[in-house]
C-alpha positions in Angstrom: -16.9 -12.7 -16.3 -18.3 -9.4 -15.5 -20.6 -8.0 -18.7 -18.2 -4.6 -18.3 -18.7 -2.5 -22.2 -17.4 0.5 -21.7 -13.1 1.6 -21.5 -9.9 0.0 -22.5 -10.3 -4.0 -22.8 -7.4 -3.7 -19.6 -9.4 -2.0 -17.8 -12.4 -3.9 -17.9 -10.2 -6.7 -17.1 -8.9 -5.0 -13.9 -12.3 -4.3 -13.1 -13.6 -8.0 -13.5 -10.5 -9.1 -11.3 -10.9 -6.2 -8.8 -14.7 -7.5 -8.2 -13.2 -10.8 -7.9 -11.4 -10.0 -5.3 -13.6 -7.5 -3.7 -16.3 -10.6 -3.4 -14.0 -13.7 -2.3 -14.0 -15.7 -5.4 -10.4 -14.4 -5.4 -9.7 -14.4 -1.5 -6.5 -12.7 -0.5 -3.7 -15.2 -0.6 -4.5 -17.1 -3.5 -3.3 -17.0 -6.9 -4.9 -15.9 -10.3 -5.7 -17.2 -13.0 -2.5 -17.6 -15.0 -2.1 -15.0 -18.0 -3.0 -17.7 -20.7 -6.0 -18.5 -18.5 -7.1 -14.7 -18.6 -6.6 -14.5 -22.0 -8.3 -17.5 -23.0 -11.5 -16.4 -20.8 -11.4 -12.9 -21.4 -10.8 -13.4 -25.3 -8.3 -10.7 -24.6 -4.3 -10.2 -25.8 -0.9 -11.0 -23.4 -0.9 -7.5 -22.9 -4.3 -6.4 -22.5 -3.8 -8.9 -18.8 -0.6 -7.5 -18.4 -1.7 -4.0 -18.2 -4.5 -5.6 -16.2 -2.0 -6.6 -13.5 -0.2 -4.0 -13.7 -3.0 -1.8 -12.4 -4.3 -4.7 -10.0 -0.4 -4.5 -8.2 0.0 -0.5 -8.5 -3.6 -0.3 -6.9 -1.7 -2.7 -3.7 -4.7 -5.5 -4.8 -1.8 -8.7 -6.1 1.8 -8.9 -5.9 3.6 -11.2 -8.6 6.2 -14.1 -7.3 8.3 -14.2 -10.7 8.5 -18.0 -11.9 5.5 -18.5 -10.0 2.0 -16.5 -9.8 0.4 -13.7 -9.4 -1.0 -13.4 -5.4 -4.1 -11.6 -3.9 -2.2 -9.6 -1.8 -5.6 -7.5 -0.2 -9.1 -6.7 -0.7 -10.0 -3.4 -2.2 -11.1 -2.1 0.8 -8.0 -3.3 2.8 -5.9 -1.5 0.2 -7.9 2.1 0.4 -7.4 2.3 4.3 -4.1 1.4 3.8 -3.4 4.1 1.4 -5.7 6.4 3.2 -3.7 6.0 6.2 -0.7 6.5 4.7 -1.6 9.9 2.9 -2.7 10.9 6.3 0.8 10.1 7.9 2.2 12.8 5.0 -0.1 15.3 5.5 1.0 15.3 9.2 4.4 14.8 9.0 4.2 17.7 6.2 2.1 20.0 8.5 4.8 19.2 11.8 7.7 20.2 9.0 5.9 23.6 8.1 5.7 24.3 11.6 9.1 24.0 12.9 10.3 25.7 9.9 7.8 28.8 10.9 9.4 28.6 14.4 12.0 31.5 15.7 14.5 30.7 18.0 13.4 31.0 21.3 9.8 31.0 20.4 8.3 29.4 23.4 8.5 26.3 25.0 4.4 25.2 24.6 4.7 25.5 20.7 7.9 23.6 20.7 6.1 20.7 23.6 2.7 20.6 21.4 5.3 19.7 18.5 6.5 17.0 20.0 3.0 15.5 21.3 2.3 15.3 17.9 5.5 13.8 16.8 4.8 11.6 19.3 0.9 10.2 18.6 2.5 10.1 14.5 5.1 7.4 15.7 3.0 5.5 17.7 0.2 5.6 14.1 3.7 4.7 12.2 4.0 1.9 14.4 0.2 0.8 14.5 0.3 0.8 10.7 3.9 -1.1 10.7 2.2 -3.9 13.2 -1.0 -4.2 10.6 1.7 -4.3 7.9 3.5 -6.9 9.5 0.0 -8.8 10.0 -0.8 -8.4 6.2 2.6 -9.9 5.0 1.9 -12.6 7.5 -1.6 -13.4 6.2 -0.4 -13.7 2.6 2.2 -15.6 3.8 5.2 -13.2 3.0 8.2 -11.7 4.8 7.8 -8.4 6.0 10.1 -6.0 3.8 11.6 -4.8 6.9 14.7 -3.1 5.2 12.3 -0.8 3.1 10.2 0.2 6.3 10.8 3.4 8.6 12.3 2.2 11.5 14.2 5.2 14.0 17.4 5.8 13.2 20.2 3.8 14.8 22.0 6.1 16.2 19.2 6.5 18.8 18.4 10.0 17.8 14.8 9.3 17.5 14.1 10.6 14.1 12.8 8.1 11.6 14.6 7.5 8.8 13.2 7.7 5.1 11.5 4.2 3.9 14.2 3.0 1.6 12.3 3.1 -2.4 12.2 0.2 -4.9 
């Protein structure tokens, strides 16, 4: 165990589990140690590893199978790009959003055209990112959630619907 004095006991603990991970003695894909293990080792309580966890899975580090284990789901640095990505995504989709509703009708076909080219190169990122998704899952040996992902609309409109949330 790392020799981590300083914060809450659960966050030390995440720590120790997050370097763990982050240096392949918990490689992504494999299961940790089970909570009585953790406390055991970690001298800590039930919930000092559940609030652990909690901030392992919320970080996108592990992913619990109930009646089972807690999974490495990615590295730490798999998880930042991921989210980095992602908030990128937002900011673009909330910059395109601003735009059209700063637009006047009949305001010009070029704004309206560069509009869509950048609708366009976000859905083809959307769908990069959805492939790597799809990759991940498949790495940790999961099925792709592919109700919950943004998928265009089937009505063949083109506009992508909202992600369904847990």
């Amino acid at each position: 165990m790392a020799d981590l004095q300083e914060g809450p006991a659960y966050k030390r603990l995440a720590d120790d589990l997050r370097s763990q991970i982050a240096g392949g003695t918990l490689g992504v894909g494999t299961a940790l140690p089970s909570a009585s293990q953790l406390v055991r080792a970690h001298g800590v309580s039930t919930t000092v590893v559940r609030d652990a966890i909690r901030i392992l899975r919320e970080e996108g580090l592990v992913y619990g199978q109930p009646g089972k284990a807690v999974f490495v789901r990615a590295t730490p640095e798999e998880s930042t790009t991921e989210r980095l990505t992602l908030d990128e995504l937002t900011e673009g989709f909330q910059r395109i959003q601003e735009q059209l509703e700063g637009l006047e009708p009949g305001s010009g076909r070029d704004a309206v055209e560069d509009l869509r080219a950048e609708i366009a190169d976000l859905r083809r990122s959307v769908a990069v990112l959805q492939a790597q998704l799809i990759e991940l899952y498949g790495r940790v040996g999961q099925p792709y959630p592919r109700d919950k992902a943004p998928l265009k609309s089937e009505d063949g409109s083109g506009r992508l619907r909202k992600a369904v949330s847990d």
